[in-house]
N, C-alpha and C positions, 0 to 999 in steps of 0.2 A: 483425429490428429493426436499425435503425441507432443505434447508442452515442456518445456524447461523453464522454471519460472526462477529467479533467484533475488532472495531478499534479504538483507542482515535482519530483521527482526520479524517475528512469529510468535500468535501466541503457542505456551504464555509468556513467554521474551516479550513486554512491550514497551517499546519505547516513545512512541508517540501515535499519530493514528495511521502511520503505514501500513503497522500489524494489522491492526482492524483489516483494512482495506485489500487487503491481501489477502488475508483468512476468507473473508466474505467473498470476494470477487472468485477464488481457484475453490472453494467450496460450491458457487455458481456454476462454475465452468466444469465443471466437474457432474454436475447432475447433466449436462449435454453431453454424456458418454464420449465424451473425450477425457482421451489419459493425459492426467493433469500429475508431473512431478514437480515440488516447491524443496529448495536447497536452499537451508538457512541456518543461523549458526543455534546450536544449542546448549545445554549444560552437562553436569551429572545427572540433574536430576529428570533431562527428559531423555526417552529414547534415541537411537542412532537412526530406525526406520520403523513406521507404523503409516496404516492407512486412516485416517480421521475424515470423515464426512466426504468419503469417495477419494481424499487426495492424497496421495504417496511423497510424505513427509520425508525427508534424508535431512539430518541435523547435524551437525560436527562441533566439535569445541576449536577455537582458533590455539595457534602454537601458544605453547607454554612457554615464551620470551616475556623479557620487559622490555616494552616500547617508550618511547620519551612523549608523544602524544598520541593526539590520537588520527591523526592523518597516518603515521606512520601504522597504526593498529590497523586502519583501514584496510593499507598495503598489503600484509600479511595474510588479512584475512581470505584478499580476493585469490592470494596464491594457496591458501589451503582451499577454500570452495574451489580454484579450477580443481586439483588435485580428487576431490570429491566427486565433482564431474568425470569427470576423466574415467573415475572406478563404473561410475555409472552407464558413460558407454561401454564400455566392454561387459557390463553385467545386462543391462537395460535395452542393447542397441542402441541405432541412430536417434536424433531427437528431429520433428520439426521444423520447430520455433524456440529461440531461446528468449525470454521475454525478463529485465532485466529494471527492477526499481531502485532511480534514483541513482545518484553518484557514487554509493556508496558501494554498488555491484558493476559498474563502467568498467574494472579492469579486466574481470573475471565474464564479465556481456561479451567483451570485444575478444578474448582472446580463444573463446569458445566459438563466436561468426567464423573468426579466420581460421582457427585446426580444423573445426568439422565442416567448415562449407555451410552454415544453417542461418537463415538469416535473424536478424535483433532485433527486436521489438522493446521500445524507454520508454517505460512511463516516469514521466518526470513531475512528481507531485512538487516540488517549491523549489525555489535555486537562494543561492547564498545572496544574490544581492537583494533579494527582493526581502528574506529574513533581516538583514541589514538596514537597510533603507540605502544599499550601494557598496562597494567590495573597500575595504580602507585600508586592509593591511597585507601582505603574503598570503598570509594563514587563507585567509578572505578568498585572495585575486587567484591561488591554486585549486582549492576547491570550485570556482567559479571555470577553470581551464577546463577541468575534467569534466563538468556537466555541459559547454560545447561539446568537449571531442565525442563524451555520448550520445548530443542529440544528430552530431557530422557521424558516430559510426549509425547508428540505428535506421531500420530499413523505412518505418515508420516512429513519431511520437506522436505520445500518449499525453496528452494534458487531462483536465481535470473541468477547465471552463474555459470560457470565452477571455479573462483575465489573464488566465495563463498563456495562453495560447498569444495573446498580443506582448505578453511578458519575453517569450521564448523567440517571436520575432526579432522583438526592439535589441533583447541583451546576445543574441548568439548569430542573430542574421539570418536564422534560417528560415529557409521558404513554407511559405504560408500553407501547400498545396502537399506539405512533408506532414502535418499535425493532424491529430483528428484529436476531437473534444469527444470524451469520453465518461462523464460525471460519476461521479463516488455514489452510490448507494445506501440503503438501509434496510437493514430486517425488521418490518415493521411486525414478524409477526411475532415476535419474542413480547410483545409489549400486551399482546391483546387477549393472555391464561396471568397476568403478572399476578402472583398472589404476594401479598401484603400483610407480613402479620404483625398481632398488636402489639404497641407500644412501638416500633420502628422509629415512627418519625421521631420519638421522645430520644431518639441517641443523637439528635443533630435540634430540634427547636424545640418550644410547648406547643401544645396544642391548639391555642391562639395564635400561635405564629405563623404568619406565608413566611416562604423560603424564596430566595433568593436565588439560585444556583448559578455556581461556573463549574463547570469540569473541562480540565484541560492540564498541558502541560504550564508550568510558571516560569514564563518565559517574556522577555519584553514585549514579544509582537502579538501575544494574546491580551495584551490591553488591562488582565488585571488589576494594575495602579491604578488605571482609570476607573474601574468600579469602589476601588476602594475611597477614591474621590468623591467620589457619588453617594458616598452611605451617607453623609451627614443630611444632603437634602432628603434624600430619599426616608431617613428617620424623622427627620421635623416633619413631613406632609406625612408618612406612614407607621408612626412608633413601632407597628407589629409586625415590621420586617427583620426578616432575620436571612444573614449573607452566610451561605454553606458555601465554601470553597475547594473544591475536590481536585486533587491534582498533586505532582511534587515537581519539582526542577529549581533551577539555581538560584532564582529570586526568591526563594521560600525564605528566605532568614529577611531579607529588603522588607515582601512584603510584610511578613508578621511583624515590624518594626512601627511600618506607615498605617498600618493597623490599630495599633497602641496611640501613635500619635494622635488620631483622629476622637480618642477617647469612647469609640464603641469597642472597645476588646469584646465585651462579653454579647455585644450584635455582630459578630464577624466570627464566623469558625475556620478553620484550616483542619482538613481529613486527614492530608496524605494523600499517600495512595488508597483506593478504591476496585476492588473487582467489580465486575461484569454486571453481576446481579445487586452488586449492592446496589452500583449506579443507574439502572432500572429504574430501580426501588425509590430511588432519591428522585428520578424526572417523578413518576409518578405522583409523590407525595407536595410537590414542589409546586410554587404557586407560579412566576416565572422561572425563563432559562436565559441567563447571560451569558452572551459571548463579545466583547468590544474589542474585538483581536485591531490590532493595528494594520497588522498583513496577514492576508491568509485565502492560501489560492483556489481551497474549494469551502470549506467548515461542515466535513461529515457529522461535528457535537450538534450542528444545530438540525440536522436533520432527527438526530436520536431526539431529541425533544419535543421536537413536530411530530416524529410516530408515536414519543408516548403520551402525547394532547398535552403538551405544558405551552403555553404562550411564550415566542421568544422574540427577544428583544436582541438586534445584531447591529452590529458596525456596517455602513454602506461602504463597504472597499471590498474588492478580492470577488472570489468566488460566492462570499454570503451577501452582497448585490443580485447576486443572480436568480440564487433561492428563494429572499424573502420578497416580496411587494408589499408596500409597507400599507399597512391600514388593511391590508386584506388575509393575509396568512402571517404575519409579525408583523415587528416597529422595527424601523433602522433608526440608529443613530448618527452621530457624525463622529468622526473618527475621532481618537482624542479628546474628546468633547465631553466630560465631566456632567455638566448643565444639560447638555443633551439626553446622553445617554439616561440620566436623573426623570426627567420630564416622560419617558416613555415609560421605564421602570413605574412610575408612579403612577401613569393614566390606565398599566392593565391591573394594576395592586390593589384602586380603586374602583375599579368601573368592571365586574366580575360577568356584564352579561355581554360586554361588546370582547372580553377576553375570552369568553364562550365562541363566540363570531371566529374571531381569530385561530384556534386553536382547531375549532371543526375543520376549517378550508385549509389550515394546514395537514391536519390527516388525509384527507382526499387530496392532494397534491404528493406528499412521500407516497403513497400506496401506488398514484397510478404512472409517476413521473419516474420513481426513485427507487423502484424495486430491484433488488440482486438480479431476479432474474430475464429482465431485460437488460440490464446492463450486460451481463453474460452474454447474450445472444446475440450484440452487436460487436461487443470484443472478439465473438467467433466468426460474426463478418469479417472482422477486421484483420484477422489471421487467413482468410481463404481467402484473403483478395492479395494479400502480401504472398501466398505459397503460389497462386497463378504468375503472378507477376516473375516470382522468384524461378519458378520452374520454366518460362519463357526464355530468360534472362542468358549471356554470356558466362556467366558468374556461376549459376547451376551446372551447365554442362563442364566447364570446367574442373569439376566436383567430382565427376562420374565419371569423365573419359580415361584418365587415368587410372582406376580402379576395374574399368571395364578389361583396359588395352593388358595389364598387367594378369590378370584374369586368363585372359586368352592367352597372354603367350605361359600363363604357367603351365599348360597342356600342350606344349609345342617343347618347352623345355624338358617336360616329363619325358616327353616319350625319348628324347634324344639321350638324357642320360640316366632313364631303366625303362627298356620297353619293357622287360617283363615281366616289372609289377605292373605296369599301366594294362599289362592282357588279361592281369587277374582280374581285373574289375571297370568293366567298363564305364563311359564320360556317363552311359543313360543313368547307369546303378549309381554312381555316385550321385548326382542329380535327385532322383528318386530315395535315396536316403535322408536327401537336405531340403525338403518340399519343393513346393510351390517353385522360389525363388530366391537362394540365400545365396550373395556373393561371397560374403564374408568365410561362411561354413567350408562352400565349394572349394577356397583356395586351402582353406587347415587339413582337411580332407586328403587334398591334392598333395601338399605337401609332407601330412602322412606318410603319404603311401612311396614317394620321390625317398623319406628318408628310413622306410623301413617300418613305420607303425601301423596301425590299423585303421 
């Protein structure tokens, strides 16, 4: 099969864990000898097209306009990506499947279904109401329009878990029987050559110190604030904890504020951002891994902490209900819950042989459950079951008959106004010049020779 996959963020563009998710799954899909193309926006600083880990990268920079926000930045972008498409059939041929994440590519998904006839595949990792706690303003209630009409244009959706999937019911109406649950992944095997050199941990705690960890973006519905709540117990029952916090986003100034106030400044760090390996490097060294997201429809961060054996400790909501079972592979806490969240942190801080327990059955759960490359394999189900059905379908024929009919009559037209170029070169030679089976060629060909060229 040939893929059209389209995303605004790639690394190393990352914006949150889409990138991830994206990179890993069409690098998956991609080792199943399927030509996998991903269209996303790029910089200066990266190439226009390169092939990376099998997959055929096309990057673009969006117009060089000022927009007033950033819905409208959206808009523009989806019109430069068609545009970029567009290059790419006529360079690339026909595509498949155009396969389409999030709201952010809903204009540029749907406007490629209907020009080329290809059917649309959304995966829809989170919706505004549910980042929210519910739509409150325009801003909100438009965003929230366009993630319907993706999941009303899309031939199937793609959720994440069982959360989402009843989320995408409840908020857009659609049928149960339209969704398939399709889970995030992990490369567990990045974690398992991880080399550590000395002095590392000494740029984030001492050597007495367990760490803490969050990595993520800093945003209200990764709960944050609520760990920062929790440091004070967590220090009176564990002095030798130390909170690294890896991440950047808008509450960065809030939290370092509520930080201060708690009077641990100097048991609380803030990184920033973090590459790839550093973050590794930091599950690795790390005594737990927190995540107390308030909403969050799958938590791929807790699965990277389960592959690199750190104990983690999750919010019961969302998608990371699904992953942990508590007492057996992590601790859930309760959402918002300060004193909660506190009491877990602290029972695997102290108790280092039952965080052992924890940590093992975590590894054998991401290796055998969470692997890229089963997750690949069903998404490539999931595509052969959508092109049967597509190619059955009203809507396929459609597609062809008009390309066919027009085909045929350009050889009825030829010979009417030049037979005698059409005796130069017979239907078969042209045919056998253009292999197998090429309409497209066939009619350029044709038209050639109708006007005179070769």
């Amino acid at each position: 099969m040939k893929v059209l996959v389209l995303t605004w963020e790639y690394p190393p563009r990352s914006v949150g864990g889409l990138a991830r998710h994206v990179e890993d799954l069409s690098s998956a899909l991609a080792e199943t000898n399927n030509e996998i193309h991903v269209v996303t926006v790029g910089s200066e600083d990266t190439p226009e097209y390169e092939i990376v880990g099998g997959v055929h990268l096309h990057r673009f920079e969006p117009y060089p306009v000022n927009t007033p926000d950033f819905v409208t930045w959206v808009l523009q972008l989806n019109v430069k990506m068609q545009e970029v498409v567009a290059g790419l059939f006529r360079t690339q041929g026909t595509f498949d499947i155009v396969h389409a994440h999030d709201w952010l590519t809903a204009f540029a998904g749907a406007a490629i279904k209907h020009g080329y006839h290809i059917p649309l595949i959304a995966t829809i990792h989170a919706t505004e109401a549910g980042r929210n706690n519910g739509l409150h303003n325009e801003h909100q209630r438009y965003i929230g329009s366009v993630e319907w009409w993706l999941a009303y244009e899309a031939w199937r959706i793609i959720v994440c878990s069982k959360h989402m999937k009843s989320e995408i019911i409840g908020l857009f109406n659609a049928p149960g029987d339209k969704i398939d649950i399709v889970p995030n992944g992990v490369n567990a095997r990045v974690f398992e050559n991880l080399q550590i050199e000395p002095g590392f941990k000494n740029r984030f705690a001492f050597d007495y110190e367990k760490i803490v960890l969050f990595v993520g973006r800093l945003v209200q519905e990764k709960g944050v604030q609520v760990l920062i709540e929790s440091a004070p117990a967590i220090i009176r029952a564990f002095p030798d904890a130390k909170f690294v916090i890896a991440g950047k986003g808008p509450m960065e100034g809030e939290l370092k504020h509520r930080a201060q106030t708690t009077g641990l400044g100097d048991k609380i760090l803030f990184t920033g951002y973090i590459d790839d390996e550093t973050r590794n490097k930091l599950y690795a060294v790390s005594s737990v891994a927190v995540f107390p997201s308030l909403y969050e429809p799958f938590g791929i961060v807790a699965l990277e902490g389960m592959a690199a054996g750190t104990p983690v400790v999750v919010s019961d909501t969302g998608g990371l209900s699904e992953i942990v079972t508590h007492g057996e592979n992590g601790m859930k806490a309760y959402p918002g819950n300060a004193n909660s969240l506190a009491n877990n942190i602290i029972r695997l801080l102290t108790d280092e042989v039952y965080a052992a327990q924890i940590k093992d059955k975590a590894k054998k759960l991401v290796t055998k459950v969470y692997d890229w490359r089963a997750i690949a394999n069903n998404t490539i189900a999931l595509y052969e079951r959508v092109l049967r059905e597509y190619k059955k379908s009203p809507w396929s024929r459609e597609r062809k008959k008009p390309r066919v009919w027009d085909y045929a009559m350009s050889f009825v037209t030829s010979r009417y106004e030049a037979p005698e170029r059409m005796a130069e070169t017979k239907i078969g030679e042209v045919d056998s010049r253009l292999g197998e089976y090429d309409l497209v060629g066939s009619r350029i060909l044709t038209n050639n020779h109708r006007e005179g060229g070769n």
